[in-house]
C-alpha positions as CSV (number, residue, x, y, z in Angstrom):
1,X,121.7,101.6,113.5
2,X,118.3,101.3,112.5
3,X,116.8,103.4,109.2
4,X,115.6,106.9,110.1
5,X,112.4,108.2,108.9
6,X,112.6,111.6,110.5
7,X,115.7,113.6,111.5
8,X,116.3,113.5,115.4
9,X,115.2,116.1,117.4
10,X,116.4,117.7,120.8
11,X,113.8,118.3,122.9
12,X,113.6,120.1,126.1
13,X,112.1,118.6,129.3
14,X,111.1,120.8,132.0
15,X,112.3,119.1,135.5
16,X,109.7,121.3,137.5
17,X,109.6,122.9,140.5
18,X,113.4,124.3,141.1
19,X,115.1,121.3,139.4
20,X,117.1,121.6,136.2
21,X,115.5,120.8,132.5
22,X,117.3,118.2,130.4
23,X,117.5,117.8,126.9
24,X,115.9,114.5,125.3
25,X,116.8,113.3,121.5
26,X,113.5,112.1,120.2
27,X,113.7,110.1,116.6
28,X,111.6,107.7,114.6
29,X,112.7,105.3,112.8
30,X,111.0,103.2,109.7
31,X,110.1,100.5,112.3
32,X,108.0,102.9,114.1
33,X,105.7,104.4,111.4
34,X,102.5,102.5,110.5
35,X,101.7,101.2,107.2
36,X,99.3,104.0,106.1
37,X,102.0,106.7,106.7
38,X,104.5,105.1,104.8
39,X,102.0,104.6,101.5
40,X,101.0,108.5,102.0
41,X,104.5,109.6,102.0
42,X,105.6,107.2,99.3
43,X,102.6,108.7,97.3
44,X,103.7,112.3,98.1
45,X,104.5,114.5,94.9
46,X,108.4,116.2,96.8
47,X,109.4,112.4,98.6
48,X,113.3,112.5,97.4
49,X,114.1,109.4,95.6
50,X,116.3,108.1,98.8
51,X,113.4,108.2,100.8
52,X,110.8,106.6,98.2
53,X,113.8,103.8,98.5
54,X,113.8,103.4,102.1
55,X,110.0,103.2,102.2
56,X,110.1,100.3,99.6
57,X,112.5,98.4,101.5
58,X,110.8,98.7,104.4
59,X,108.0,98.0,103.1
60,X,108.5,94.7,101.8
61,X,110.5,93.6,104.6
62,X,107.1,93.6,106.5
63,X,105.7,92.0,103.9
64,X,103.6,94.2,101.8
65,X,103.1,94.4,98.4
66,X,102.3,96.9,95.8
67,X,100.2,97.2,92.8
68,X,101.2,100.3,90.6
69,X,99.1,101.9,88.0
């Protein structure tokens, strides 16, 4: 299974005119989120420590690398 970023969500789907709705899970994973979002939340003052982890590993799996001040 691939590393969440977000919980997954259930999302309701209207099926229109006189047919029945469904439900839809909706997630993103780390793969999915672009560079810039994952710097802002790794910057973020209340990022849990698991998180900042994740973020770092995905981040130099694509190859990026940080200077810290």
């Amino acid at each position: 299974m691939a590393v969440m970023f977000e919980k997954r969500k259930k999302v309701f789907q209207s099926g229109g005119w006189g047919n029945k709705g469904k439900q839809v899970i909706t997630f993103r994973s780390m793969a999915m989120v672009s560079k810039e979002e994952l710097i802002a939340t790794l910057n973020k003052h209340n990022t849990k420590p698991k998180m900042k982890a994740k973020i770092l590993n995905e981040l130099t799996k694509r190859g990026v690398k940080l200077i810290w001040k």
